[in-house]
C-alpha positions as CSV (number, residue, x, y, z in Angstrom):
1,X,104.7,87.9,114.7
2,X,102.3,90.9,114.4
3,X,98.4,89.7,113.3
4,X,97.7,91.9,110.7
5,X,95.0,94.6,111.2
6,X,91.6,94.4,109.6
7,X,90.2,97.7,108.1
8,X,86.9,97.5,106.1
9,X,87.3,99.1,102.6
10,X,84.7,101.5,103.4
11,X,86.9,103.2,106.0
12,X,89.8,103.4,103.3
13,X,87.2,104.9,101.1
14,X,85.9,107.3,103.6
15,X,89.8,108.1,104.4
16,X,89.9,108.9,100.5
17,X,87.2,110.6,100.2
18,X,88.9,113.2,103.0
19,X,87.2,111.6,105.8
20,X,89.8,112.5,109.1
21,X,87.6,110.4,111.7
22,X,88.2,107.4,109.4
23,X,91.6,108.4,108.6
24,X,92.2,108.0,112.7
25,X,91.0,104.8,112.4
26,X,93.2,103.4,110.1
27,X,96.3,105.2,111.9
28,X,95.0,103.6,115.2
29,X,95.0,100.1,113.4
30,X,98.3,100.3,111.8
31,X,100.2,102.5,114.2
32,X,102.1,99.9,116.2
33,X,102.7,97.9,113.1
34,X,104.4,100.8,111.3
35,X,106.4,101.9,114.6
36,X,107.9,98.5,115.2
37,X,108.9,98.1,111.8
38,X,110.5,101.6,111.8
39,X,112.1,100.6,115.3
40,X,114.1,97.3,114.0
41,X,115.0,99.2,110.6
42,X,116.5,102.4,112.6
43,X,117.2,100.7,116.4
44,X,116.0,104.1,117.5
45,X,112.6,104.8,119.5
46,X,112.9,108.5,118.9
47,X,113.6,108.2,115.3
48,X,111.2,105.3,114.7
49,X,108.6,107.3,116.5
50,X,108.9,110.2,114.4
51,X,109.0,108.2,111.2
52,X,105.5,106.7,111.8
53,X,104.2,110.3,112.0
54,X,105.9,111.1,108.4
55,X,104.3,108.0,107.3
56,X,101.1,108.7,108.4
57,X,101.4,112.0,106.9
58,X,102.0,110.7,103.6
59,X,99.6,108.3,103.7
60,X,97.0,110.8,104.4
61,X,98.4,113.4,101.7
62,X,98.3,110.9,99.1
63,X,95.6,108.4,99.9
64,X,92.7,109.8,97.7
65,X,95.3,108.5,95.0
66,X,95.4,104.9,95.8
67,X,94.3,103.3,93.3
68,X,91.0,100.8,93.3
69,X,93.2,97.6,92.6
70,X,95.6,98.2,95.2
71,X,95.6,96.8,98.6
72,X,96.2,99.3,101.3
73,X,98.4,97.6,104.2
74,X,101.1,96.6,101.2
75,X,100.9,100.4,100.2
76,X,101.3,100.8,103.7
77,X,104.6,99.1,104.4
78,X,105.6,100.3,101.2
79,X,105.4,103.5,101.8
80,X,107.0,102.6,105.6
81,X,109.8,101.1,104.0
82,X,110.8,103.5,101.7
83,X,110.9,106.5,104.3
84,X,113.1,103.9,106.4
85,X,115.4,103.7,103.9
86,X,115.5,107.6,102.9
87,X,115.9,108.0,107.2
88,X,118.8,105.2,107.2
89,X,120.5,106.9,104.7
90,X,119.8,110.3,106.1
91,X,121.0,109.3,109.5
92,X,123.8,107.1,107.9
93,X,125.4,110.4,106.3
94,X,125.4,112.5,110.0
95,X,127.7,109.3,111.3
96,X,124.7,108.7,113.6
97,X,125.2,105.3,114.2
98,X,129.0,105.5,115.1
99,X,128.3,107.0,118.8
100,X,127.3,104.0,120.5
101,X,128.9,104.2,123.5
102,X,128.8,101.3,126.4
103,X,127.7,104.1,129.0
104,X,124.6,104.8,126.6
105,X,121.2,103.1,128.0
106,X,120.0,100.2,125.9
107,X,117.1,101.8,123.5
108,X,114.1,99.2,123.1
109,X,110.5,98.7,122.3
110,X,109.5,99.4,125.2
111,X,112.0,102.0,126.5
112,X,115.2,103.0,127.4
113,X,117.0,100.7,130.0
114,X,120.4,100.8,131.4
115,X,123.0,99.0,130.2
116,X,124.7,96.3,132.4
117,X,127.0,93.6,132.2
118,X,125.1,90.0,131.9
119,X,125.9,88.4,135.3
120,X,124.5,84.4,135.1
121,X,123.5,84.8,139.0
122,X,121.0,87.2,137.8
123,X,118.5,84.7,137.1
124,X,115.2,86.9,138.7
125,X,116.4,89.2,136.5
126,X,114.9,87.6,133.4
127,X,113.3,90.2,131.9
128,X,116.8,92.3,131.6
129,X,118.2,89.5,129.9
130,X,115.7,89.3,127.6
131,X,115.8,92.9,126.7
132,X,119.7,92.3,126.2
133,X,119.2,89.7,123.6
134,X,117.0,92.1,122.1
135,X,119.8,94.5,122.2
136,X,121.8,92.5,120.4
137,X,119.4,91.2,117.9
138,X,118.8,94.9,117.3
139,X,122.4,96.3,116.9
140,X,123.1,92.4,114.7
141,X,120.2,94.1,112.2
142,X,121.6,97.3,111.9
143,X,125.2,95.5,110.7
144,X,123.2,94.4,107.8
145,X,123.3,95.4,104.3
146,X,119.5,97.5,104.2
147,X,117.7,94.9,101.9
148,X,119.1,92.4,104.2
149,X,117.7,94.1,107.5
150,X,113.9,94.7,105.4
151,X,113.8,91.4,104.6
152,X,114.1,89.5,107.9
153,X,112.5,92.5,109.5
154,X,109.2,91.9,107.5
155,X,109.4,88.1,107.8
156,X,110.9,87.0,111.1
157,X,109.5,90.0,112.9
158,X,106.5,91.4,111.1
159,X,105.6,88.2,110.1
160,X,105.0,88.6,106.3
161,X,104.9,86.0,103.9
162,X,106.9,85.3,101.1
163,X,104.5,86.1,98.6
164,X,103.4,89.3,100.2
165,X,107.2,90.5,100.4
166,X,107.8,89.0,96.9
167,X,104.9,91.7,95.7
168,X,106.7,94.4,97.9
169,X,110.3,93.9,96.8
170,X,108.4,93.0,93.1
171,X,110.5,89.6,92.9
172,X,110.1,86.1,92.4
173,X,109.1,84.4,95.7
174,X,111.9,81.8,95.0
175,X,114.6,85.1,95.2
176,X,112.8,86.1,98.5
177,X,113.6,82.9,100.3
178,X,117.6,83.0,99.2
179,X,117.3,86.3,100.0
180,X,116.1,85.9,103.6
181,X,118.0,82.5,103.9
182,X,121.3,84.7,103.6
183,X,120.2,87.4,105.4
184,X,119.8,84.9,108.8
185,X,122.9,83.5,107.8
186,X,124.7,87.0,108.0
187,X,122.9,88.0,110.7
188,X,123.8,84.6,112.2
189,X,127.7,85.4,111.9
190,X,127.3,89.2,113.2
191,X,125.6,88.3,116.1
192,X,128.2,85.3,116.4
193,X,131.2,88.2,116.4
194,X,129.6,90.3,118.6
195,X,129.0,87.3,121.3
196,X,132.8,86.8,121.3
């Protein structure tokens, strides 16, 4: 769970008002925040990296139009969110994901490692194994139907309520918690097939 940055209001006003030293502030705050969200919605480090500069770039094209009453950091996942989805489906049409081969290094947060067989006598090897479950938590996410894979991302991984993804997905904050109860429960059975 991610702690959610804390930019003053007068920043976001200086950012609106043009202000690029304040507008590196804000992208310096929210930068990781935006990456690893764009990371577990496209499994991709390149592609994830690339999408938080086109969201940064929007935000900064369109921020002198945010409205008074709107928070920023919802607008900001908002706007995250919906490029993830335009660059799912993007990727999704060139057959992108289909090419995962077992030769291919494992892509994570942190890097690219090689992939390798999970031996149990490997037990200094810790870190490797926790990098493979991440593996597999990431490839389970991307089996996902999309709302399915926002959903837990924001909650279980971003660490979102269910009130602040109720006002993102505008619905009812009862809906949100089926929603997210199925969504573990089919992420649940693909990462169940893919374990045996």
């Amino acid at each position: 769970m991610q702690a959610s940055p804390k930019i003053e209001k007068e920043v976001i006003d200086s950012c609106k008002a043009g202000d690029e030293k304040a507008f590196g502030e804000v992208v310096l705050a929210y930068q990781r925040r935006v990456y690893n969200i764009a990371y577990r919605m496209l499994g991709n480090k390149e592609e994830a990296k690339d999408l938080a500069q086109e969201v940064f770039l929007s935000v900064f094209e369109s921020i002198k139009n945010l409205r008074e009453e709107v928070k920023f950091e919802p607008w900001l996942i908002q706007i995250t969110v919906n490029h993830c989805r335009n660059r799912w489906k993007y990727l999704k049409r060139r057959k992108y994901f289909q090419s995962d081969s077992l030769d291919d290094p494992i892509d994570t947060e942190d890097g690219e490692i090689p992939r390798q067989v999970y031996d149990p006598s490997d037990n200094p090897e810790t870190l490797l194994e926790k990098k493979m479950i991440q593996d597999l938590i990431q490839r389970g996410l991307l089996q996902l139907k999309e709302e399915q894979r926002e959903l837990i991302v924001l909650r279980d991984l971003q660490g979102f309520s269910y009130e602040e993804i109720g006002k993102l997905f505008s619905l009812p904050e009862g809906t949100v918690k089926s929603k997210i109860h199925r969504a573990r429960m089919d992420l649940k059975e693909q990462l169940e097939r893919m374990t045996h």
